[in-house]
KOLVEXNU-13932 format. One record per residue (C-alpha): residue number from 1; residue in one letter; z, x, y. Coordinates in steps of 0.02 Angstrom, whole numbers, plus 32768, in hexadecimal, padded with zeros to 4 digits. Layout:
<recs>
+-----+-----+------+------+------+
:   n : res :   zz :   xx :   yy :
+-----+-----+------+------+------+
: NUM :   A :    Z :    X :    Y :
...
+-----+-----+------+------+------+
</recs>
This chain:
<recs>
+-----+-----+------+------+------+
:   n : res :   zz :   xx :   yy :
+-----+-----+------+------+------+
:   1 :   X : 8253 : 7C6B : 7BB0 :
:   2 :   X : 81F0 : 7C78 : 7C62 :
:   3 :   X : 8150 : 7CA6 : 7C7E :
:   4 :   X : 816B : 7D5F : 7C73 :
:   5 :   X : 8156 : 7D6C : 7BAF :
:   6 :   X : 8109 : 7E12 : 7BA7 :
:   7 :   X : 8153 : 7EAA : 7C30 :
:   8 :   X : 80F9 : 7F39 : 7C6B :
:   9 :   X : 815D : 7FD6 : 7C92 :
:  10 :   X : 8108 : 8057 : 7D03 :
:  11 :   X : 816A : 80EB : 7D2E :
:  12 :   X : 8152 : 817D : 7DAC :
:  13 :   X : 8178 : 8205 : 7D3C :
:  14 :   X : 81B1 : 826D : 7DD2 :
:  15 :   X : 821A : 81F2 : 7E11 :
:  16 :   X : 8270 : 81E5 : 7D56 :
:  17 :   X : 8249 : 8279 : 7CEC :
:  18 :   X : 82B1 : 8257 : 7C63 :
:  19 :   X : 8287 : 81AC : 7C6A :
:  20 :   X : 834A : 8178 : 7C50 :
:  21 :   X : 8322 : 80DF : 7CBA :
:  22 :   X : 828B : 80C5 : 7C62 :
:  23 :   X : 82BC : 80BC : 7BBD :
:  24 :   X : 835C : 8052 : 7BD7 :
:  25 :   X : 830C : 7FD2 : 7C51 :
:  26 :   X : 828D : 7FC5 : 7BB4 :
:  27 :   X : 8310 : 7FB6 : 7B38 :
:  28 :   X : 836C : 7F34 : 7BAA :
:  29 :   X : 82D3 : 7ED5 : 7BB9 :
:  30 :   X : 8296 : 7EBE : 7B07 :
:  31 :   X : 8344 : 7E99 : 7AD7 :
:  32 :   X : 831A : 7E0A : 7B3D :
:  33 :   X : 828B : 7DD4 : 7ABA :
:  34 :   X : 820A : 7E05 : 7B2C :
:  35 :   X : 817C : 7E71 : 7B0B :
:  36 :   X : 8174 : 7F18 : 7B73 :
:  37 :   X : 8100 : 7FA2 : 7B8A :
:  38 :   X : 810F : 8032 : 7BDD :
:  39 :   X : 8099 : 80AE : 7C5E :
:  40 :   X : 80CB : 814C : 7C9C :
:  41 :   X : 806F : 8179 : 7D32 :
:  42 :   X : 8030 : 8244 : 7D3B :
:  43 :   X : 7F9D : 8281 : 7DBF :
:  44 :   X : 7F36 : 8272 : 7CFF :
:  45 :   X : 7F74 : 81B0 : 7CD5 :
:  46 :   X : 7EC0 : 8165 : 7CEC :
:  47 :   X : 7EBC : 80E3 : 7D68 :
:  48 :   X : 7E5A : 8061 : 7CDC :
:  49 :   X : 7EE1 : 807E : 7C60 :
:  50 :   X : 7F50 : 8038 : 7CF2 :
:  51 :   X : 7EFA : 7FA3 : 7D12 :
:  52 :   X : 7EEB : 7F7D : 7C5E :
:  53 :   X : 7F9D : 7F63 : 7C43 :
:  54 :   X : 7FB2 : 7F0A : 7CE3 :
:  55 :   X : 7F2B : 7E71 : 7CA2 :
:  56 :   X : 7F88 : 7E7A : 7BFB :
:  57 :   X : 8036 : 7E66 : 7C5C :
:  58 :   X : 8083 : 7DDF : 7CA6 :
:  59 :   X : 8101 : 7E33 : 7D21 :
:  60 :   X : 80E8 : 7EF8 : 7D37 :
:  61 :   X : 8199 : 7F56 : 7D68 :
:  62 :   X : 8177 : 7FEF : 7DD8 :
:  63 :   X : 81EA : 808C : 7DD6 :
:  64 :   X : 81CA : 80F6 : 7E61 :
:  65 :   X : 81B4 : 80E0 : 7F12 :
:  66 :   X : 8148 : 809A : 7F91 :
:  67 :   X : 80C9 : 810E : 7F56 :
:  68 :   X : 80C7 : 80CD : 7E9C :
:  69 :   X : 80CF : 8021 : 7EC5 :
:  70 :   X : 8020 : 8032 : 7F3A :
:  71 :   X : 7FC8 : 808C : 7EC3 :
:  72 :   X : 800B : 7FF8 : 7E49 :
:  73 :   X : 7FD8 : 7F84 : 7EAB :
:  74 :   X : 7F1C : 7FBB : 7ED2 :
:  75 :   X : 7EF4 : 7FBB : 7E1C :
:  76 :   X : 7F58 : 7F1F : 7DF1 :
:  77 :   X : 7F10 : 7E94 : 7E79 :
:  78 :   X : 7E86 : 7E62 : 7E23 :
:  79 :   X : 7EFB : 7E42 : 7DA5 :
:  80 :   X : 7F6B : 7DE1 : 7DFF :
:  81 :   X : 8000 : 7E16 : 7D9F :
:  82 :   X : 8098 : 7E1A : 7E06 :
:  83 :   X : 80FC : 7EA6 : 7E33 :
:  84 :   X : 81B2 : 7EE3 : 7E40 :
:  85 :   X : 81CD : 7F78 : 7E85 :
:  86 :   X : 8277 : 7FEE : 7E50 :
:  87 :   X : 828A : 8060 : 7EFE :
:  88 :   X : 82AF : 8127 : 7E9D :
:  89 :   X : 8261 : 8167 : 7F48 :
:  90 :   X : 8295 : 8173 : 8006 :
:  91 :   X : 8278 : 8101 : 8075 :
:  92 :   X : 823F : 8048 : 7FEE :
:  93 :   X : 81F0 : 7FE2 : 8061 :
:  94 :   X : 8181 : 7F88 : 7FE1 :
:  95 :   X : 81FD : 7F95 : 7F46 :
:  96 :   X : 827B : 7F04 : 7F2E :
:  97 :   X : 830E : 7F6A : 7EE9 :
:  98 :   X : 8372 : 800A : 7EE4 :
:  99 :   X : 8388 : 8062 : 7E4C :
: 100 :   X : 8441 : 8039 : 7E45 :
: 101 :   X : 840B : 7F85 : 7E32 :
: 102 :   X : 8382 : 7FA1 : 7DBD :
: 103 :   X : 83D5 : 7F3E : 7D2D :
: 104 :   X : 8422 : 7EB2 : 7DAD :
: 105 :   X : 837D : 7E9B : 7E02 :
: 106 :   X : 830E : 7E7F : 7D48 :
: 107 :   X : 8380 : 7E0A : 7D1D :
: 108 :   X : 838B : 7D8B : 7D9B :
: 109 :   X : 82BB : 7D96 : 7DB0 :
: 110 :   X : 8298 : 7D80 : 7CE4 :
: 111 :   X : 8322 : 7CFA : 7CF9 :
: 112 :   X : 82AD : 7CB3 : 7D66 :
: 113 :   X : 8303 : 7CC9 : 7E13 :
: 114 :   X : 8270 : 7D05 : 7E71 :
: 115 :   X : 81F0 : 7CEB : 7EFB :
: 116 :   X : 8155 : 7D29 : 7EFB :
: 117 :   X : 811D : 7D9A : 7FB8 :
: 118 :   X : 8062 : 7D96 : 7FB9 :
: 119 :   X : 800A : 7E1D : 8017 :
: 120 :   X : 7F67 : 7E40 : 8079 :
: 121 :   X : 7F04 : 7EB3 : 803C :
: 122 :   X : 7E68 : 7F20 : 8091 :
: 123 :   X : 7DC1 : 7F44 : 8048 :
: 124 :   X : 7D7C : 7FEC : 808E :
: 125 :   X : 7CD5 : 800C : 8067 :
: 126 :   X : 7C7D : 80C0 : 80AD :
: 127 :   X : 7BC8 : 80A3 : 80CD :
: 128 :   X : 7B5F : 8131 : 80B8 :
: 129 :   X : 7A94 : 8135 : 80F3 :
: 130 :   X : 7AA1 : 8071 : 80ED :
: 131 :   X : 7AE7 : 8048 : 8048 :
: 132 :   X : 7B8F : 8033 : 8022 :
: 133 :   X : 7BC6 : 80DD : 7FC2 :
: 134 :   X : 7C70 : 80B8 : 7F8C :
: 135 :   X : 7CEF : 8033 : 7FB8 :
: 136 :   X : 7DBB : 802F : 7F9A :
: 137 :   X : 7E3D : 7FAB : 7F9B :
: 138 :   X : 7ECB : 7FDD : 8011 :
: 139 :   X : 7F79 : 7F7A : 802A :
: 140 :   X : 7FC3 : 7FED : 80AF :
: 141 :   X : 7F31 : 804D : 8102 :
: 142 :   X : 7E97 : 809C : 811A :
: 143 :   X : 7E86 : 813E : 8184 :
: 144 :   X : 7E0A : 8195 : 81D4 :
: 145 :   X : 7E40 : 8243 : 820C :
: 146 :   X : 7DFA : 82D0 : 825E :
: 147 :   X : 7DD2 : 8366 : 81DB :
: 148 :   X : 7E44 : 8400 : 81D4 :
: 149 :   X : 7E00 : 8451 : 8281 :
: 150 :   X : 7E69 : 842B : 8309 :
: 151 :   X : 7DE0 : 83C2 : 836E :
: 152 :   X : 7DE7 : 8304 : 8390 :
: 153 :   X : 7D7E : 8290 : 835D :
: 154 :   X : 7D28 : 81EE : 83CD :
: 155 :   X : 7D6D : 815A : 8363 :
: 156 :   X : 7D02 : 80B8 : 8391 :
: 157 :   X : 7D28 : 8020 : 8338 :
: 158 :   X : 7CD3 : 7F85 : 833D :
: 159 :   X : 7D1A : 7ED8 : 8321 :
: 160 :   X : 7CB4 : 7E62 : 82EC :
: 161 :   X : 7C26 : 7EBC : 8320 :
: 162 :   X : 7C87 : 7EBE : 83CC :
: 163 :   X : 7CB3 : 7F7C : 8408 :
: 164 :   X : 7D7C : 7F61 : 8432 :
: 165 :   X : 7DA9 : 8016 : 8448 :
: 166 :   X : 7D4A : 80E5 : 846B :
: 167 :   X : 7DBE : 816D : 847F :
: 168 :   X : 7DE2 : 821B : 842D :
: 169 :   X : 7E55 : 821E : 83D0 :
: 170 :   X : 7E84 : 8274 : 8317 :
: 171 :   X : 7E57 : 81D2 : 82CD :
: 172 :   X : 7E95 : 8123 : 82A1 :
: 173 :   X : 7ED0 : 80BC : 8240 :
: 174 :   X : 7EB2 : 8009 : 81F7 :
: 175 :   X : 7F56 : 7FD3 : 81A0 :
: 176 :   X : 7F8B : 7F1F : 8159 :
: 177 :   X : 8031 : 7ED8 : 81AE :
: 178 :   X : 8083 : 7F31 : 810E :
: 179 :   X : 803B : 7FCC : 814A :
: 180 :   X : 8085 : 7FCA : 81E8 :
: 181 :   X : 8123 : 8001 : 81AA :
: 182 :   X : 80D2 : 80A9 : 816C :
: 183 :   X : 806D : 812C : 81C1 :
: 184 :   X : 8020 : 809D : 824D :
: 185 :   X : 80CD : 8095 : 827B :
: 186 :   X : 80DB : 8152 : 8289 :
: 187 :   X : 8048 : 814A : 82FD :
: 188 :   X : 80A3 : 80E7 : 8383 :
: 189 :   X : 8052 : 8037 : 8331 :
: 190 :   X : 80D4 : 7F98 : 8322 :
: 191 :   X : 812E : 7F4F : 8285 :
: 192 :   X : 80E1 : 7EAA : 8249 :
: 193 :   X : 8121 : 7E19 : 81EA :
: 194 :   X : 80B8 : 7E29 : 814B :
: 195 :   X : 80A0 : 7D6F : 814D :
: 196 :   X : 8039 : 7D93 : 81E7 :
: 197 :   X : 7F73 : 7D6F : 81C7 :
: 198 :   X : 7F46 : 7E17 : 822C :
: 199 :   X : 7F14 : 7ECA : 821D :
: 200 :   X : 7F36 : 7F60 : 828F :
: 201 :   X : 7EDA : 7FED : 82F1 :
: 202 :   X : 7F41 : 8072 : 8323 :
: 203 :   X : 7F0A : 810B : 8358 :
: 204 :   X : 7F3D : 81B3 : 8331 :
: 205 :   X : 7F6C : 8241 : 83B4 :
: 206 :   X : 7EF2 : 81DF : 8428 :
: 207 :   X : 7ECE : 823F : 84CB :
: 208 :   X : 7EF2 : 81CA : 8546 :
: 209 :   X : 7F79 : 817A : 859D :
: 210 :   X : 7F4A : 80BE : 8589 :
: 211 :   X : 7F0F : 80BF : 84BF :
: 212 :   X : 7F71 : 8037 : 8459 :
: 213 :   X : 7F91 : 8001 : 83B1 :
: 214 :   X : 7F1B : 7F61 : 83A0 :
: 215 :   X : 7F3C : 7ECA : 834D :
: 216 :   X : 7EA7 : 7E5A : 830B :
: 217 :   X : 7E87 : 7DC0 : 8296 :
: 218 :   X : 7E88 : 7DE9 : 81E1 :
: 219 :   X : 7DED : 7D96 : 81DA :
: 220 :   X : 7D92 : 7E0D : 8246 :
: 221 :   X : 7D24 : 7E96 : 81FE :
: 222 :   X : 7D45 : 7F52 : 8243 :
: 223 :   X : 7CCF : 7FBF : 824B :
: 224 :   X : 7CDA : 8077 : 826C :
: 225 :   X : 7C34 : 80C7 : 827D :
: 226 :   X : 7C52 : 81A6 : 8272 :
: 227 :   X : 7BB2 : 81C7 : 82EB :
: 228 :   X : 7BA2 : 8292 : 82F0 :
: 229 :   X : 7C56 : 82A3 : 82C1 :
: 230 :   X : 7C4E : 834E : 826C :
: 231 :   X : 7CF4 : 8349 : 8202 :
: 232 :   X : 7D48 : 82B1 : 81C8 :
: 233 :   X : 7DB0 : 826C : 8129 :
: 234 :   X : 7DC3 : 81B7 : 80EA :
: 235 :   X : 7E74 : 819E : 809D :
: 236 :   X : 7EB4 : 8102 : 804F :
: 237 :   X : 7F64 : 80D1 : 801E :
: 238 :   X : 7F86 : 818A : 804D :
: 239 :   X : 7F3D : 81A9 : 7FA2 :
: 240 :   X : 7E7B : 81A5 : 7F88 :
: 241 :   X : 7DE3 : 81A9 : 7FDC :
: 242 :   X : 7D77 : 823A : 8018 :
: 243 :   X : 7D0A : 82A5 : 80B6 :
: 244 :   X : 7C9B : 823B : 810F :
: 245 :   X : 7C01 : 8288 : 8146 :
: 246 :   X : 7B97 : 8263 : 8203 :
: 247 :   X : 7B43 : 81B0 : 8203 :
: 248 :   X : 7BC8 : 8176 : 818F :
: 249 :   X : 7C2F : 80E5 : 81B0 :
: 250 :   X : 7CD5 : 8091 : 8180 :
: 251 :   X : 7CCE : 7FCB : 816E :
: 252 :   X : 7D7E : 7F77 : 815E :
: 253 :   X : 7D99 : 7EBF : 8120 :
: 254 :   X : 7E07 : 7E44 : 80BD :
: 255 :   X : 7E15 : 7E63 : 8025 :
: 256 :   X : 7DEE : 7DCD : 7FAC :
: 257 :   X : 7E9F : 7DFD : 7F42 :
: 258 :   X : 7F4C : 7E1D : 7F77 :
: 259 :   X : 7FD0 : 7E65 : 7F37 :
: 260 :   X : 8054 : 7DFA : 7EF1 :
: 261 :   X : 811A : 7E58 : 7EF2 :
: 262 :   X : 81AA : 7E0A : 7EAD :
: 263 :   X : 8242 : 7DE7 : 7F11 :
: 264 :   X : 82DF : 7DA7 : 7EF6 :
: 265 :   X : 8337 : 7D0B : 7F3B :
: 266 :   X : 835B : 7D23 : 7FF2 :
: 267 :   X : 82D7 : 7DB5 : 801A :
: 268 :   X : 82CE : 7DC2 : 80D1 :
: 269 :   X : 824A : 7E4D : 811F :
: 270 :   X : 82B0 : 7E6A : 81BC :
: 271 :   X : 8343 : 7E87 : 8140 :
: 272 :   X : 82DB : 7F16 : 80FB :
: 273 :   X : 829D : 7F65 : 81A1 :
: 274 :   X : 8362 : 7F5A : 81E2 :
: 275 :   X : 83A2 : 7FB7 : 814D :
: 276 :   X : 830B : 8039 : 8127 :
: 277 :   X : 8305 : 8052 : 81DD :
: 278 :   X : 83B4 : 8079 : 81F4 :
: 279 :   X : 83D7 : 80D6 : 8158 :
: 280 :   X : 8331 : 813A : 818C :
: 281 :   X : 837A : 8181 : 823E :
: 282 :   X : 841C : 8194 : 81DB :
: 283 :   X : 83D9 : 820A : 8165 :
: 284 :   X : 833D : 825F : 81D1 :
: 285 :   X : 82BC : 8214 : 8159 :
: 286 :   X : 8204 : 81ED : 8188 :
: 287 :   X : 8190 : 8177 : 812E :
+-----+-----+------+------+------+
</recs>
């Protein structure tokens, strides 16, 4: 047997509510003489109970979407446990396989046909009065956004200590080359290679006609100091974070982890965009 002894099933119950797919991929798998566990993921599935099963697991299969796998893969980095994500979404740009090749897909990769796509992740960190008051991991993005009033913002971000860009805008955002395919992309910003050593600055609804997307070494720190900003949010991943407050400020650098997804033999990343892409303006979907 390969190195994937012991499989960790985490399933979006939304995504399969009877958990048919669940329960057969399990059976499947264990047939198999592996052992399996499995986590289904509610808004009350507690985010340590996640990571617990990831350290005890040595490959973690996703069922969801794009939305799963990040939240998967957040609390499974420090791990390092590798993922493979089962697209029951829209879009899938980070899952490896449809649901009609669920079966096809677990196979070859616990036969061992496999490659392993690491990926660059962000640590945001809000400091607050001088002291760092909370900090996230973040594989696709962290965004700072204007509050619910319909009044702009002045983003300045530093580089490096080094102020690249000042406009108003509704905010920005500071994605990985993975998260350029998601809502930096919806903000005008460009699709990277995730094998690029980079991060991105794109600004939101900017007003002005020369503001850019901006794209800086990944070894670069970002900082995003709030000033008298009156009403702002701090969103990672689309899925945590919380209001920042005047004085605050967002600081944006490598994270020491990355997540680790499973692909099969012959992966290719403009294979992905092509077909996502295409199927997307086919259908009218948005990421």
């Amino acid at each position: 047997m390969d190195g994937f002894a012991r499989v960790l099933i985490i399933t979006n119950l939304d995504k399969d509510p009877k958990l048919h797919l669940t329960a057969g991929l399990g059976e499947h798998i264990q047939a198999g003489g592996r052992e399996m566990r499995q986590l289904t993921l509610t808004p009350e599935t507690g985010d340590d109970r996640l990571a617990e099963l990831a350290r005890w697991a040595d490959i973690a299969i996703i069922l969801g979407g794009d939305g799963t796998l990040l939240r998967a893969a957040r609390r499974a980095a420090a791990t390092g446990t590798p993922l493979l994500g089962i697209n029951l979404g829209h879009l899938g740009f980070l899952t490896e396989a449809e649901e009609p090749e669920a079966y096809e897909a677990v196979d070859e990769i616990l036969g061992g046909r496999y490659t392993l796509d690491e990926r660059l992740m962000l640590e945001v960190s809000l400091r607050r009065g001088g002291k760092v008051h909370a900090t996230y991991l973040a594989l696709n993005e962290a965004v700072i956004a204007k509050g619910p009033l319909a009044r702009m913002i002045e983003v300045v971000a530093y580089v490096d200590n080094l102020n690249v860009a000042t406009y108003p805008a509704d905010g920005i955002i500071l994605a990985t080359p993975t998260g350029s395919t998601a809502y930096s992309l919806s903000a005008g910003g460009p699709v990277v290679h995730p094998n690029l050593d980079v991060l991105l600055l794109t600004p939101i609804c900017p007003h002005t006609l020369y503001a850019r997307a901006l794209m800086v070494s990944a070894q670069s720190e970002v900082r995003v100091p709030l000033g008298r900003c009156l009403s702002a949010t701090l969103t990672v991943d689309g899925q945590e974070g919380t209001m920042l407050e005047p004085g605050d400020e967002v600081v944006v650098t490598r994270a020491a982890v990355a997540a680790r997804l499973v692909r099969r033999e012959g992966w290719s990343f403009y294979d992905v965009v092509r077909r996502k892409f295409q199927g997307a303006s086919l259908r009218g979907d948005r990421q």
